[in-house]
N, C-alpha and C positions, 0 to 999 in steps of 0.2 A: 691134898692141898697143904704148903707148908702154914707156918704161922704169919710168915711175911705176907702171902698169900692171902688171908685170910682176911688181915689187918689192911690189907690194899681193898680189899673190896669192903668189909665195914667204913672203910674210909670214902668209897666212891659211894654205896650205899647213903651215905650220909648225907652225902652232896648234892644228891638226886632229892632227899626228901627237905633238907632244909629250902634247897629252889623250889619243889610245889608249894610250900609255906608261903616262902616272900612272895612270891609270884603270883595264890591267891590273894594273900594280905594288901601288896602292898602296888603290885600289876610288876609286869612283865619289863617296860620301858623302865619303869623305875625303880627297880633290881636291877643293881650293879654285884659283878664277877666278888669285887671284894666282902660286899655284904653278906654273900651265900657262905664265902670262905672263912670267914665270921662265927655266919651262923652253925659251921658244920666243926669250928673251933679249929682250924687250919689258918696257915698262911696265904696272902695271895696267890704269890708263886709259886706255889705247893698243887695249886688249885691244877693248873696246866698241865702237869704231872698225871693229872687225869681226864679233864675234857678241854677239849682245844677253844671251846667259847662257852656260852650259856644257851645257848641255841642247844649244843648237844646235850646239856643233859637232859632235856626233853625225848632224848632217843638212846637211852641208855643198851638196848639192848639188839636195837637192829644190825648190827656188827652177826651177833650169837643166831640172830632169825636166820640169816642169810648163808652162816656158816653149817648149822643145824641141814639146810634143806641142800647145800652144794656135797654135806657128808651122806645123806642120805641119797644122792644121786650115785655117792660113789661107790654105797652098799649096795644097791640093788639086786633082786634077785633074776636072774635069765629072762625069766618072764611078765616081770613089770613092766609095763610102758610107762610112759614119759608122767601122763595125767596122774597115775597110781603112785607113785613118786612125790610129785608133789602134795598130793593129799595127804601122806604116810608125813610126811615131812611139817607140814602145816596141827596135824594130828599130836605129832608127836611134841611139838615146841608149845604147844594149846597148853599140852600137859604139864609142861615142866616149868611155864613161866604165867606171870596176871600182867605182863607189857602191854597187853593187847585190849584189858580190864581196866576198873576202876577209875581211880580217881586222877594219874596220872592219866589214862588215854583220853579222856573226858577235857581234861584241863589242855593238852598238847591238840586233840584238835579245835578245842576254843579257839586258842593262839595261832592255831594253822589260818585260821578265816580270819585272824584280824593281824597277826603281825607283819608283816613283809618278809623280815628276815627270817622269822620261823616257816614261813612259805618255802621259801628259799630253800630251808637246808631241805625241808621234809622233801621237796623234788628231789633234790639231789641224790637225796641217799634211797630213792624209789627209783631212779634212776640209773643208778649204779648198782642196786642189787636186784633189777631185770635184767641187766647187761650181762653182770657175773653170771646169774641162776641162767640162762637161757644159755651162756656160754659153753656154761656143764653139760647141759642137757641139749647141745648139739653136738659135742665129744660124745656122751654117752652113744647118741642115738644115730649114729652116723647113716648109717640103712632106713633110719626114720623121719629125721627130722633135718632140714637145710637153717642155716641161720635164719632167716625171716620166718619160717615156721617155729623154729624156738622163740623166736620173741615174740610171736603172735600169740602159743599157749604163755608163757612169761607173762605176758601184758594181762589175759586174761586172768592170769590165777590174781595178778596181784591186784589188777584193779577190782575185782569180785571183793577180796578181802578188804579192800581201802572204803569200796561204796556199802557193803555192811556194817564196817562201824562205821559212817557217819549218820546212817538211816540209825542202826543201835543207841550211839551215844547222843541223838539228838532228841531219843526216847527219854526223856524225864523220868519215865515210870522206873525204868528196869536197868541203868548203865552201868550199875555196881554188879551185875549175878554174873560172874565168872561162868554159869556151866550155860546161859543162855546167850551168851556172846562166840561165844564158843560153836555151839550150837548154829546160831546164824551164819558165820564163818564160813561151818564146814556146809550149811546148804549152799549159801553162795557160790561158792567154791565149786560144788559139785554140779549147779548148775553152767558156770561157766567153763567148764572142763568137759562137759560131757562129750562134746565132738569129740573129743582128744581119746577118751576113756574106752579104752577095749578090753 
C-alpha cells in the first residue's frame, strides 16, 4: 500500500467514525454531509471524493464483503461446491474485518428500521450483491447450479446472515463480542445452506 494509499483510507477511516459520533450525538436527520466533513477536518467537496452520500458511510465495507466472496468463488478448489464457497468466504471476511460487529453494525441497523433512506440504500446494496454473488456462482457451477438456483442459495446465505444480526444486535446483552456474532453467522449460515452442502 502506497502512502497516498494509506492517507486515503485514514481519511475514509475518519469519515466513518466522525458520522457514528454525530449520528449518535446528534441523530441521523440532523447530520448534514458538511458537519461530518468538519468533523473529520476535510472539505465538503473533498467529502464525495469518498462516499457518494451519508447513507453510505454506514456501509463502508460492503463493496470488500462482496468482493472478498466473488474472489473466493473464483479460487476454488475442483471439489468445492457452491455452499462450501460461500461459508469459506463469509469465514474468511469474519476474520479480517468487525463490519459486521460493534458499534457501527448496532447503530446502521438502528437506522435501517427507522430511516427510509437508510432502508433504501441497505436494499439496494443486498440486492445488488445477491445479483453479483449468485452471478459468479452460476458461471462457476454451470453443471450445478441454473440462475434461479444461484439466487435461491444467494438469497439463502445472505438472508441467514441479515436475520442473525438483527436477532444478535437486538441482544442488549452481547452486540459488542466480535467472536459471538461471528459465531451466530456462521450457525445461521450453515443452517440455511445446508440443502446446498455436499
Amino acid at each position: 500500500m502506497t502512502l497516498r494509499d494509506r492517507k486515503r483510507a485514514r481519511t475514509r477511516q475518519a469519515l466513518v467514525d466522525a458520522a457514528i459520533e454525530l449520528f449518535e450525538r446528534d441523530g441521523y436527520e440532523q447530520t448534514t454531509v458538511a458537519d461530518i466533513a468538519a468533523a473529520a477536518e476535510i472539505g465538503t467537496r473533498t467529502f464525495f471524493s469518498y462516499f457518494a452520500s451519508k447513507e453510505e458511510l454506514l456501509f463502508p465495507e460492503s463493496d470488500l464483503r462482496v468482493q472478498a466472496t466473488v474472489d473466493a468463488i473464483a479460487a476454488r478448489a475442483p471439489e468445492d461446491g457452491p455452499a462450501q464457497v460461500l461459508l469459506r468466504a463469509l469465514r474468511t471476511v469474519g476474520a479480517d474485518s468487525t463490519d459486521l460487529t460493534g458499534r457501527l453494525a448496532a447503530l446502521r441497523l438502528r437506522l435501517i428500521r427507522t430511516v427510509p433512506a437508510v432502508r433504501g440504500r441497505a436494499l439496494q446494496i443486498q440486492f445488488d450483491a445477491q445479483r453479483q454473488i449468485a452471478r459468479h456462482l452460476a458461471a462457476a457451477y454451470p453443471d450445478r447450479l441454473d440462475e434461479i438456483s444461484a439466487a435461491a442459495l444467494t438469497g439463502a446465505f445472505v438472508g441467514a446472515i441479515t436475520s442473525a444480526l438483527q436477532v444478535l444486535l437486538d441482544d442488549s446483552d452481547n452486540p459488542d463480542d466480535p467472536a459471538a456474532v461471528q459465531a451466530a453467522i456462521e450457525k445461521a449460515t450453515d443452517v440455511a445452506l445446508a440443502p446446498w452442502d455436499e
